[in-house]
N, CA, C and O atoms as CSV, one atom per row, in Angstrom:
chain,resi,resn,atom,element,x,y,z
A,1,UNK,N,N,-0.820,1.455,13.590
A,1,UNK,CA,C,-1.726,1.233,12.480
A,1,UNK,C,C,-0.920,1.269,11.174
A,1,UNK,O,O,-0.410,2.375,10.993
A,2,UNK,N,N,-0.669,0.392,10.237
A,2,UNK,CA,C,-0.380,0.089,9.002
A,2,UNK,C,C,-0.896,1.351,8.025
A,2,UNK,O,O,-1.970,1.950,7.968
A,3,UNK,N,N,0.387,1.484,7.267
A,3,UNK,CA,C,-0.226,3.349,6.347
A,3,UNK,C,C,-0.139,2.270,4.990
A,3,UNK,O,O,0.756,1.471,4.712
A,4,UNK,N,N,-1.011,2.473,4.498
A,4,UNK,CA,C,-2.130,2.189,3.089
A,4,UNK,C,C,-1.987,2.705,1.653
A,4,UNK,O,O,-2.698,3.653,1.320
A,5,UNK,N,N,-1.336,2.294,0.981
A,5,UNK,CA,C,-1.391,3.891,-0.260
A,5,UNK,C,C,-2.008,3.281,-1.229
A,5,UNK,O,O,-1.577,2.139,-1.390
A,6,UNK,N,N,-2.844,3.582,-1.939
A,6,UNK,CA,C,-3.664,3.623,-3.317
A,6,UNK,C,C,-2.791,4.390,-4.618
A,6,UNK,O,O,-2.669,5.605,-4.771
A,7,UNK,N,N,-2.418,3.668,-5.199
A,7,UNK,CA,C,-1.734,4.144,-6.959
A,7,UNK,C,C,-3.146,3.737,-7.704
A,7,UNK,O,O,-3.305,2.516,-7.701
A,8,UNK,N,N,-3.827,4.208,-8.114
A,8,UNK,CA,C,-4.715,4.132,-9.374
A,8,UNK,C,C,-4.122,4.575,-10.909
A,8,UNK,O,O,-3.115,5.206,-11.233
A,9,UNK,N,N,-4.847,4.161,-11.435
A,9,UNK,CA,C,-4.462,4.317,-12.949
A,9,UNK,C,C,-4.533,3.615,-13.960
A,9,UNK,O,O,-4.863,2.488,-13.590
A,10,UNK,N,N,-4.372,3.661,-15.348
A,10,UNK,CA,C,-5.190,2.590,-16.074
A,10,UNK,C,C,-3.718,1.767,-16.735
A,10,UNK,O,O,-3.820,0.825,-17.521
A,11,UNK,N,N,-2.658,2.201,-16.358
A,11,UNK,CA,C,-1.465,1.459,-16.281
A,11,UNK,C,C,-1.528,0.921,-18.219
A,11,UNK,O,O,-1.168,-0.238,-18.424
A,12,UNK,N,N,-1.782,1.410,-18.949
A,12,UNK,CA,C,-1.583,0.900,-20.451
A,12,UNK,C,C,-0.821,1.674,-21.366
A,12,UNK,O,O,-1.015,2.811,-21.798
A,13,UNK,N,N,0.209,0.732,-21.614
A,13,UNK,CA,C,1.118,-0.079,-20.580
A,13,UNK,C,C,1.597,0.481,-19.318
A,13,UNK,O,O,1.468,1.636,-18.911
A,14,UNK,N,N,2.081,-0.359,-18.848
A,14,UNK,CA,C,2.549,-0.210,-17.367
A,14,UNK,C,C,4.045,0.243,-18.145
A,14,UNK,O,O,4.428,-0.258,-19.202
A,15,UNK,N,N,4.799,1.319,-17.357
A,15,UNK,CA,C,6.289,2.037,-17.673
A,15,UNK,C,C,7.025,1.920,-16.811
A,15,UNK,O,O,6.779,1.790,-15.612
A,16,UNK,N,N,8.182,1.964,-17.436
A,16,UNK,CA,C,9.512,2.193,-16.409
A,16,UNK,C,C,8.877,3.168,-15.124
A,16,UNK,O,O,8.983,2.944,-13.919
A,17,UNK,N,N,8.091,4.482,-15.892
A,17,UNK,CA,C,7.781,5.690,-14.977
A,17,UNK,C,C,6.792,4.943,-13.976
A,17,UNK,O,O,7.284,5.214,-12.881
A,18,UNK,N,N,5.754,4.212,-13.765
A,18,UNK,CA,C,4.651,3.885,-13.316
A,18,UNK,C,C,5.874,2.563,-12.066
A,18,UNK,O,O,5.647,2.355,-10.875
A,19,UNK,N,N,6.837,2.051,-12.743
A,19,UNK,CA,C,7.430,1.282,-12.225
A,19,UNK,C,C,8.016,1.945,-10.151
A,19,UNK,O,O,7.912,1.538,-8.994
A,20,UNK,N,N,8.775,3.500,-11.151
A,20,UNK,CA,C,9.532,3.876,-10.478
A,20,UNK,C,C,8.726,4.524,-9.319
A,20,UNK,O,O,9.152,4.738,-8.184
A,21,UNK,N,N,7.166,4.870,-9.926
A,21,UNK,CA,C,6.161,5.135,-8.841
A,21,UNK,C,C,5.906,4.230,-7.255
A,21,UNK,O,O,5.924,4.404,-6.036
A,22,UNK,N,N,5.719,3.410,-8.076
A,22,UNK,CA,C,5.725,1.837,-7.066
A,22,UNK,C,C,6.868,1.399,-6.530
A,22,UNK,O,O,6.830,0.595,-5.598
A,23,UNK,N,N,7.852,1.783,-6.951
A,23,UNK,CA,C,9.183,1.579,-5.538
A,23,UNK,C,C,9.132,2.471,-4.877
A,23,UNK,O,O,9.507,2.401,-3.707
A,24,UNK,N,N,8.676,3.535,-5.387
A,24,UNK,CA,C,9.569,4.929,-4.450
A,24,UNK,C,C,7.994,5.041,-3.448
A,24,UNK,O,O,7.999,5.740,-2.435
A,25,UNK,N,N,6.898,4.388,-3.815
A,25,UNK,CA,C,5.612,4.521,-2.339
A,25,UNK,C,C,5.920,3.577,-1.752
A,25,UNK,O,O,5.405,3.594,-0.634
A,26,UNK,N,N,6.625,2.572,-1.959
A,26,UNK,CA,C,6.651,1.130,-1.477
A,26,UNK,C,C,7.530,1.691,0.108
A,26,UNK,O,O,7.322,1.041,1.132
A,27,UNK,N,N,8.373,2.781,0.139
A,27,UNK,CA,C,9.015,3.382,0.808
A,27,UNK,C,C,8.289,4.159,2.703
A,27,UNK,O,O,8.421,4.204,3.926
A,28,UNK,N,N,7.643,4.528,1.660
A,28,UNK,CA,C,6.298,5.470,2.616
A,28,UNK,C,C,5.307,4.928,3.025
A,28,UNK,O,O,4.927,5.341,4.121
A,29,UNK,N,N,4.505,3.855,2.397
A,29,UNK,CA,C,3.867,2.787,3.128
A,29,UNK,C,C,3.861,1.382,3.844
A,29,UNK,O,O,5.037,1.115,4.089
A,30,UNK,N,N,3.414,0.838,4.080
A,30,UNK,CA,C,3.160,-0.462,4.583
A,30,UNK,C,C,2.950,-1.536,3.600
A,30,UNK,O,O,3.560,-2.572,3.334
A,31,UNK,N,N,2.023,-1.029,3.199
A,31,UNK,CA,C,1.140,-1.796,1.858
A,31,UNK,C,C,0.645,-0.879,0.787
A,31,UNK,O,O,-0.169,0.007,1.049
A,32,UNK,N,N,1.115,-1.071,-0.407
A,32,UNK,CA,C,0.321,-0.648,-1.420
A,32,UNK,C,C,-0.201,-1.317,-2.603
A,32,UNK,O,O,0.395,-2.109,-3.333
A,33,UNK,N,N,-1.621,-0.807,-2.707
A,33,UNK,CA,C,-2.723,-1.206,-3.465
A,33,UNK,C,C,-2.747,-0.378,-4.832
A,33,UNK,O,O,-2.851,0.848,-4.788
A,34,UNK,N,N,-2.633,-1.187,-6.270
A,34,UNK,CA,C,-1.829,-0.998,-7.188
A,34,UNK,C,C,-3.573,-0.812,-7.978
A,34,UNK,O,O,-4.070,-1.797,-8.523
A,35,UNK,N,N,-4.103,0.126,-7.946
A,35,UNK,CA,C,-5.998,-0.277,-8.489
A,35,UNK,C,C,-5.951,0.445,-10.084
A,35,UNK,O,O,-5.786,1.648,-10.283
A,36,UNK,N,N,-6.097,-0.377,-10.917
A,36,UNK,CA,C,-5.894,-0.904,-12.286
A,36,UNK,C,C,-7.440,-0.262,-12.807
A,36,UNK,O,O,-8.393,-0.989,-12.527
A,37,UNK,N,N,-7.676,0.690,-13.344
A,37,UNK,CA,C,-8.813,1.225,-14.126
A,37,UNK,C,C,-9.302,1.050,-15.241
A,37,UNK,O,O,-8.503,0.910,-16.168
A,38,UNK,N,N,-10.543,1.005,-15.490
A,38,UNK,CA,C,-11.188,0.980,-16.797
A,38,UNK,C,C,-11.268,2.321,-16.874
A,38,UNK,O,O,-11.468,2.951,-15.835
A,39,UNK,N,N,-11.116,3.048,-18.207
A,39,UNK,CA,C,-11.463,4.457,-18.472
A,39,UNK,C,C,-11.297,4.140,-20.063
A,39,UNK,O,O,-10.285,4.158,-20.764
A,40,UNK,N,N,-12.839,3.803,-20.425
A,40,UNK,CA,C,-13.065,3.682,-21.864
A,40,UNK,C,C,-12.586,4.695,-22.545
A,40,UNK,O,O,-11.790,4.456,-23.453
A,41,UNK,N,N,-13.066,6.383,-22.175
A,41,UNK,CA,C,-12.104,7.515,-22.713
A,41,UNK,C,C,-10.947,7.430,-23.077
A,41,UNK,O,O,-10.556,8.401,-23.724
A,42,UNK,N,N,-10.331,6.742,-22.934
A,42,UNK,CA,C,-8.793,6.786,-22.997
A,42,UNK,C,C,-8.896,5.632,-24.803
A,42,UNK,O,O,-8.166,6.013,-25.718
A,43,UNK,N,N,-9.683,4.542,-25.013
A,43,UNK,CA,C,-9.540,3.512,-25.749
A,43,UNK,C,C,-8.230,2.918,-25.299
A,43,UNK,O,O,-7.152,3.018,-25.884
A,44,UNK,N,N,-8.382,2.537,-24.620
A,44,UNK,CA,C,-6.836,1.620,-24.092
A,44,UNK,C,C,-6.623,0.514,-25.149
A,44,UNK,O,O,-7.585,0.049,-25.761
A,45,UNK,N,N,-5.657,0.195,-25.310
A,45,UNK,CA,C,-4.938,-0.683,-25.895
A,45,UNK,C,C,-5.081,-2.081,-25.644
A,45,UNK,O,O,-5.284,-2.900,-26.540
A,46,UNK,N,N,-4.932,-2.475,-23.928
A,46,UNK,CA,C,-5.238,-3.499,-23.417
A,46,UNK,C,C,-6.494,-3.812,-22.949
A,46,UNK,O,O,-7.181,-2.832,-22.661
A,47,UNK,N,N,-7.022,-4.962,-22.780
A,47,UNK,CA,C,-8.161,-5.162,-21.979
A,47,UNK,C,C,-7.519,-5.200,-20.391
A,47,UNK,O,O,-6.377,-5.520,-20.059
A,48,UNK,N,N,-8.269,-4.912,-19.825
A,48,UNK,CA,C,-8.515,-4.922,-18.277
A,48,UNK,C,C,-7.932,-5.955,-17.322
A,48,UNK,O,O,-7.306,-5.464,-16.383
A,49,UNK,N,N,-8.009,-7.308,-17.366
A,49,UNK,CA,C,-7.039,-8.001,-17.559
A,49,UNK,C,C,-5.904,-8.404,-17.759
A,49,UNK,O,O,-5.302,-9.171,-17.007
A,50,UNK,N,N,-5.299,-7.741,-19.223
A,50,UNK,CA,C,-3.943,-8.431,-19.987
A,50,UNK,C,C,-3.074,-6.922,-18.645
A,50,UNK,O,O,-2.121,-7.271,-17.948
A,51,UNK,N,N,-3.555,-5.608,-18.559
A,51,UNK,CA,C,-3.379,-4.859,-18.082
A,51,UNK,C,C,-2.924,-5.688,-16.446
A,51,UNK,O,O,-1.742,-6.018,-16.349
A,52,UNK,N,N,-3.730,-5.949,-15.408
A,52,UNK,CA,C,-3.838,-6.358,-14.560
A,52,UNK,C,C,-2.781,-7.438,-14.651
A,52,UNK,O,O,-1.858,-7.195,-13.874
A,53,UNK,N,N,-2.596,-8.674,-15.422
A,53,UNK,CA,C,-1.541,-9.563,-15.812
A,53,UNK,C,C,-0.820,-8.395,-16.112
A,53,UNK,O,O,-1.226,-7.440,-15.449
A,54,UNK,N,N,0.084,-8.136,-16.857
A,54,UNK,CA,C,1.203,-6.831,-16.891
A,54,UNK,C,C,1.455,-6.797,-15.778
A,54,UNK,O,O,2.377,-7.519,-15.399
A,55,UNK,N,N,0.735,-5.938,-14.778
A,55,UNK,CA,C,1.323,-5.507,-13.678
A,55,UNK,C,C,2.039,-6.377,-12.784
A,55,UNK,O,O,3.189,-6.359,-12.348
A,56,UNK,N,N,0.503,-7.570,-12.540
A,56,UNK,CA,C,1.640,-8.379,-11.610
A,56,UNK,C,C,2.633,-8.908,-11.885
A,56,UNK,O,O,3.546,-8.835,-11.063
A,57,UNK,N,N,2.872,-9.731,-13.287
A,57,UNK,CA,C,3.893,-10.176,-13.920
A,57,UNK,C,C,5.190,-8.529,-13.045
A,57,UNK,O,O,5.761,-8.941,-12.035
A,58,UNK,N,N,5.411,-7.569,-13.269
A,58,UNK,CA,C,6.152,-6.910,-13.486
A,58,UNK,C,C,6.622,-6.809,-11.418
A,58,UNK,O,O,7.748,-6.954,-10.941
A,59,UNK,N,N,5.592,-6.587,-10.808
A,59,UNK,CA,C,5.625,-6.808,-9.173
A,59,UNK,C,C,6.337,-8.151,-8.970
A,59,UNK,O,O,7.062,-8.161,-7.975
A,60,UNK,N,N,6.293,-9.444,-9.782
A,60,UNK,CA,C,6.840,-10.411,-9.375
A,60,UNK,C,C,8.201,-10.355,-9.243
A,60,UNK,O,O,8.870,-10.792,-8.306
A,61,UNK,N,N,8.690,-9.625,-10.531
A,61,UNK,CA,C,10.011,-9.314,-10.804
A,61,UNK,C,C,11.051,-8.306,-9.515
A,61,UNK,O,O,12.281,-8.312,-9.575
A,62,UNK,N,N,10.419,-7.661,-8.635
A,62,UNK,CA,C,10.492,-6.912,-7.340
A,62,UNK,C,C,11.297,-8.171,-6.278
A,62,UNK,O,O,11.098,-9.386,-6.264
A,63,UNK,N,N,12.235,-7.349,-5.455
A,63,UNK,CA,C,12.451,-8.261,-4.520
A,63,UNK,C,C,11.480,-8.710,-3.488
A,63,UNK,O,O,10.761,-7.854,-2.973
A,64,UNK,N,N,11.361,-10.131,-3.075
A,64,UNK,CA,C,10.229,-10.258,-2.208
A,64,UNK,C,C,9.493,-9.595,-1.087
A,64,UNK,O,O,8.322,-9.721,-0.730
A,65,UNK,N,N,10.630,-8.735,-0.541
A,65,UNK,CA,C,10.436,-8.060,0.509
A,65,UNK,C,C,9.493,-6.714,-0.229
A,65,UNK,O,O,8.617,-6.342,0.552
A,66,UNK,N,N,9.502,-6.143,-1.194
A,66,UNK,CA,C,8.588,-5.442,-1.737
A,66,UNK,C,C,7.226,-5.809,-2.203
A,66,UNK,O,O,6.170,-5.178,-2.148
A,67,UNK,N,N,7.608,-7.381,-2.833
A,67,UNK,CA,C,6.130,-7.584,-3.684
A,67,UNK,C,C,5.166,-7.891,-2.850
A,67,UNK,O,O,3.954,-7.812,-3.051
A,68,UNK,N,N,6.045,-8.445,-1.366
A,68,UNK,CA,C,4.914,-8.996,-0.734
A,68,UNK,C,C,3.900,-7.747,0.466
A,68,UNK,O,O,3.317,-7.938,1.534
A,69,UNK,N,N,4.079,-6.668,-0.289
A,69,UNK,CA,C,3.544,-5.422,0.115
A,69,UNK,C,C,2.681,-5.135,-0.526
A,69,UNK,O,O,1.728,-4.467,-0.123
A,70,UNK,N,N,2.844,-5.660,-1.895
A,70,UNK,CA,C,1.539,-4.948,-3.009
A,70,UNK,C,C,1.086,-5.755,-3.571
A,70,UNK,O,O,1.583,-6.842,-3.867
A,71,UNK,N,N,-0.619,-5.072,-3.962
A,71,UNK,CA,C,-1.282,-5.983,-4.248
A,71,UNK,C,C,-1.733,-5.494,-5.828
A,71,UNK,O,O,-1.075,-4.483,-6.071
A,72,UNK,N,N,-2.359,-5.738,-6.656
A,72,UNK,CA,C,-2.990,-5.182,-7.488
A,72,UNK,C,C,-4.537,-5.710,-7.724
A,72,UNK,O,O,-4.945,-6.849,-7.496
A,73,UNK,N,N,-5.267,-4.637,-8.219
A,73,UNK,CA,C,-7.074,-4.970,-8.528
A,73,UNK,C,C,-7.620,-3.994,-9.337
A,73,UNK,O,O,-7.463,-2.776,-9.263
A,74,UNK,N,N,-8.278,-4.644,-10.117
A,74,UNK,CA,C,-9.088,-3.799,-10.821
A,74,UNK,C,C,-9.877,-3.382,-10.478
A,74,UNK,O,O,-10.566,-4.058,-9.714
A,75,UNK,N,N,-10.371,-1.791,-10.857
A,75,UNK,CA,C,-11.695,-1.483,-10.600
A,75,UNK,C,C,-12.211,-0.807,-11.658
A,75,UNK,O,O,-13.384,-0.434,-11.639
């Protein structure tokens, strides 16, 4: 059975640190699901979206053998 990992977070901006998150699970799972948050509390900077663009833009940049592990989505 394929192991699953969930990174949540509202990623604004997405960081080197948030980066180094996502290689180093990319390790321990199969697939990981990159889930991109709204949390008005915060007043984020980005919309929900430009956020979501960020990320993948930044996963593309990953060698293939990684990106094609993760996904990203908003919730």
């Amino acid at each position: 059975m394929p192991r699953i990992g969930i990174y949540p977070g509202t990623f604004d901006p997405v960081t080197n640190g948030h980066m180094d998150i996502i290689s180093r699970a990319t390790r321990v799972v199969d697939h990981l699901i990159i889930a991109v948050a709204i949390n008005a509390g915060k007043g984020p900077l980005f919309t929900l979206d430009e956020r979501v663009d960020m990320v993948n833009h930044l996963i593309s940049l990953l060698s293939n053998g990684i990106k094609s592990r993760i996904s990203v989505r908003p919730f």
